[in-house]
N, C-alpha and C positions, 0 to 999 in steps of 0.2 A: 326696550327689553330684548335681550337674546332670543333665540329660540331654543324648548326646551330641549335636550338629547338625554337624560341620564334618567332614571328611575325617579328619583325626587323633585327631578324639577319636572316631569309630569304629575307628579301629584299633586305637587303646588300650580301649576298651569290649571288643571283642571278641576282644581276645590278649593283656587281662591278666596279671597273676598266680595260676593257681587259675582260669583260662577254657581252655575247649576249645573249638578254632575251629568254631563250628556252621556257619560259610555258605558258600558258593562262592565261583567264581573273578568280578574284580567286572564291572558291565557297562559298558559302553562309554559316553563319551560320546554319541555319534553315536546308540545305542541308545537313552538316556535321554531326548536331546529327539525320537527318534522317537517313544517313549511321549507327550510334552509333547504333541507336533502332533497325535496321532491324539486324545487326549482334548480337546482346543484349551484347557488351560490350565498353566501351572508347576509342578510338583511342587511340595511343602513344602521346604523347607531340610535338614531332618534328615534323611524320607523318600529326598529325590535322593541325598543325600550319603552312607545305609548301602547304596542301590545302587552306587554309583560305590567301595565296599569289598568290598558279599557282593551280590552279585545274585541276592534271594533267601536263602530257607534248603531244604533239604533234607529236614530233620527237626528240627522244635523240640522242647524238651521239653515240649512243651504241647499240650494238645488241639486248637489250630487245628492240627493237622496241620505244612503247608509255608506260608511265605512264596511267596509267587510272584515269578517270574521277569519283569523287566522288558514283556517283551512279552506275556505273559500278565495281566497289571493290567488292570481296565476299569471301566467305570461300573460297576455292582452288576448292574441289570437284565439287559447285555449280557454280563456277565464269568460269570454263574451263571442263566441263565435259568431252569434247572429249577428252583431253590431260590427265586427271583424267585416262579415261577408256582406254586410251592407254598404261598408266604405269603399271594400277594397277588392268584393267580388268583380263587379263589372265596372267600376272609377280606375283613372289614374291619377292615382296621389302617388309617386313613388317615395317622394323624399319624407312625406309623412308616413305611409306606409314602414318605410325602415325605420323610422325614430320608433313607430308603434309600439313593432316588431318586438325590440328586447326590454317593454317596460312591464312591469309587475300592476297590474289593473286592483288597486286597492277600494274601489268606492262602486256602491252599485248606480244605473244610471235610471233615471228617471223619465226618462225620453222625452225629458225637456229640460234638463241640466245636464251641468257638470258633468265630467268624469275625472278624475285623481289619479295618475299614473305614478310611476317612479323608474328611472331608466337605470336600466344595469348598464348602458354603454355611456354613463358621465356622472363617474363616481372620482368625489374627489379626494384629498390627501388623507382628510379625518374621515374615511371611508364614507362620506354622507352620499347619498343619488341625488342628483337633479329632480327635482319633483315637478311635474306637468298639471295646469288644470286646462282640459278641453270641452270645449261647448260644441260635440261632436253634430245637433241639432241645427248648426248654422255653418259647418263647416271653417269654424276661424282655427286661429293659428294656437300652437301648442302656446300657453303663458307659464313660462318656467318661474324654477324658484331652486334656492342653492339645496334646499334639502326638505321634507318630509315637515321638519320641527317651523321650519321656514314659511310653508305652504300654509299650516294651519295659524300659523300666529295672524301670516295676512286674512285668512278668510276670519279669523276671531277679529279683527282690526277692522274689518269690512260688516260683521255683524253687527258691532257695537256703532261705529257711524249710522246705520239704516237704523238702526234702533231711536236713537237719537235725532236723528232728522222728522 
């Protein structure tokens, strides 16, 4: 299976057959480029497009805890400054530090999972971001994925094997 990017194909992603709707009610246009403007740049393809479906999740089945809500999204630094100034106040991560830096912090953290980023500095041709998950509670390495639509299909792909086992 691809991953979703267009409006329908997150509908159909997430009211399958054998799917239980995990997200909310969706967000707004008018919401969504208000997120564009305050960051000053586009959303990904996929990323706008499962907001403009779920704005947001609630509760995933996964250790990042929630998805965040349109107007909660931000730089990383600004979006979670405690967690910011806990890595990076008195650590030297430089090169993770910079990756941080310009990603859009989409997931709230549970302070013992995940975190879901999305980098504005590796965006590729079909405008999609790099999508990050980080296990910032163990200090491992950023686990990319080519985009947003990509990130969630594997952790869907990772839910249903643990289920199953």
């Amino acid at each position: 299976m691809s991953p979703p990017v267009t409006v329908p194909e997150w509908r159909d992603f997430l009211t399958g057959p054998g799917t239980r709707w995990p997200g909310t009610q969706p967000a707004s246009e008018d919401a969504v480029r208000a997120a564009e403007q305050r960051l000053g740049v586009p959303l990904p393809p996929s990323y706008r497009n499962f907001l403009l479906v779920s704005d947001g999740w609630a509760k995933m089945p996964t250790n990042a805890g929630t998805l965040r809500r349109v107007e909660a999204i931000g730089w990383y630094p600004e979006a979670d400054p405690e967690m910011w100034t806990a890595w990076f106040g008195d650590m030297d991560f430089p090169e993770l530090e910079s990756e941080l830096r310009r990603c859009v912090l989409i997931s709230t953290d549970t302070n013992q999972g995940d975190v879901w980023v999305l980098s504005a500095d590796h965006i590729g041709a079909d405008g999609e971001w790099r999508a990050y998950e980080w296990w910032p509670g163990d200090g491992g390495d950023l686990l990319p994925h080519d985009s947003f639509g990509a990130l969630l299909l594997s952790a869907r792909d990772k839910w249903l094997a643990e289920a199953e086992a």
